[in-house]
Structures are given as C-alpha cells and as structure tokens.
N, C-alpha and C positions, 0 to 999 in steps of 0.2 A: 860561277855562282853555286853550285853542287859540286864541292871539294869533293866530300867522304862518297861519292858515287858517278858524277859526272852525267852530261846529260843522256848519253844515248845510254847507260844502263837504268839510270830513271823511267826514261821513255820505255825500254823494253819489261821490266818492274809494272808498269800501269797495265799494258798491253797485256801481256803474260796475265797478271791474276784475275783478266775479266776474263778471259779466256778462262781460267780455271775457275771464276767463282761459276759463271754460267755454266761448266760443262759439272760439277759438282752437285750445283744446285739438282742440275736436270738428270742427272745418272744415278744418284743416290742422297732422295730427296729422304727429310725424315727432322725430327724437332732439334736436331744440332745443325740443322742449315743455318738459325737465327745469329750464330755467330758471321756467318758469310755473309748474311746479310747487313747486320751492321758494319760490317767491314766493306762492305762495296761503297759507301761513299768516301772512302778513302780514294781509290784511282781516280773515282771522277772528281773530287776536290784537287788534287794534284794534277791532273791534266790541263785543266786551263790555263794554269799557274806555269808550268811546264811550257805548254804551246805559245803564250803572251811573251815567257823568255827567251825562247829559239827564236820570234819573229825579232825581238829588238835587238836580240847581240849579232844577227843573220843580215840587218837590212839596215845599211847606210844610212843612207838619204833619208830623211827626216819627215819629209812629204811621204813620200814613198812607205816609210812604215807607218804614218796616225793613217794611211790608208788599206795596207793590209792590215793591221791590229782588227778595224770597222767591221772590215770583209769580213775576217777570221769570226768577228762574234757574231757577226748578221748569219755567217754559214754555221755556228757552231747552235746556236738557238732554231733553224729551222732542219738542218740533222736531227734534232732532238725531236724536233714536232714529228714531224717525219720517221722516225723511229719509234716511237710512241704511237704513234697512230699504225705503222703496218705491224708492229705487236698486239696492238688489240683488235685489230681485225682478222689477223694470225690467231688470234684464243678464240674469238669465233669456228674456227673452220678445223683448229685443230688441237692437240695437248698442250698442258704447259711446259711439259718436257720438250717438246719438237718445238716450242717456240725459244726456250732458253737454250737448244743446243742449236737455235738460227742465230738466238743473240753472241754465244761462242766462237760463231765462226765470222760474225762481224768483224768482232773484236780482233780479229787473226787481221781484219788489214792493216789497221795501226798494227801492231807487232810486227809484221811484216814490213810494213815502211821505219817502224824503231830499227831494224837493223840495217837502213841505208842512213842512219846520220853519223855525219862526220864530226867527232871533234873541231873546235877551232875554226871550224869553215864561216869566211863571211863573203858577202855577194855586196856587189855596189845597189 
C-alpha cells in the first residue's frame, strides 16, 4: 500500500521525527519551534493509519483482526489518556524541557520496534 516508501520506513519516518521534534523542542526551545509544532501532527495523523494497515494485511482470520483493530484503538485512546495525564503531572514537579526530552525517549520505543518489522510478513 506504501509503494514510494514501504511500511517499515514509514514506521521508522513517524518514530524518528517525534524523537526529533520533542528532543528539538526541548534542547533549543525559541519562536521557530511553531514550525515543529505544526508539523507534529503529521506523525500522529499517520500513525494510526499506518498501525490499522499493519494489523489487516498481518492478520488472517477475519474474527481475529475486527478483534485486534478494537483492542489496538481501546489501547491506543487510553496510552493517550495515560500519557497526557503523566505529562502534566511531570510539568508539575518539573521543566518543560525534562518533560519533552521524557516524551523523546518514549517515542524511541516505537522506533525501536520500527526496526523489527518485516516486510511481507503475515501471521494466521
């Protein structure tokens, strides 16, 4: 479905520039961050889209994916809560900087799991 890139350099593409916008933001913060920042919802607009694709062209059985697709958005909405919420208890207790270079290294697991996908791979 991703000729001109395929998916695992998609996947690493997402991963990679949240890594770099958070680590940017937080290391040399200043009135040209506002471009970084409209550009961050580019990765997270494209990751779901990305994630919904890998689950259906990966997973057979037809039961089996309307029930991981469910899971995927039930865990992708409460990550979110959940990350949102220990960020703002984090600006509580500490900088914005120390909390964007927390969100940096989040972002480093997806990237990290980007370079275990395999082309072409499908599971029953």
């Amino acid at each position: 479905m991703y000729p001109a890139f395929g998916t695992r350099a998609l996947a690493l593409w997402v991963a990679a520039s949240l890594v770099g916008m958070y680590s940017v933001l937080a290391l040399a913060p200043g009135w040209w961050s506002i471009p970084i920042l409209v550009a961050h919802g580019l990765p997270l607009g494209v990751a779901p889209v990305l994630i919904v694709d890998f689950l259906n062209r990966r997973i057979v059985a037809s039961e089996r994916r309307a029930t991981m697709l469910s899971f995927e958005s039930m865990a992708q909405r409460g990550t979110y809560g959940v990350l949102v919420f220990g960020a703002a208890s984090a600006l509580d207790a500490s900088t914005l900087a120390t909390v964007l270079l927390g969100l940096a290294c989040l972002s480093a697991i997806p990237l990290a799991l980007a370079l275990r996908i395999r082309e072409g791979a499908t599971s029953a």
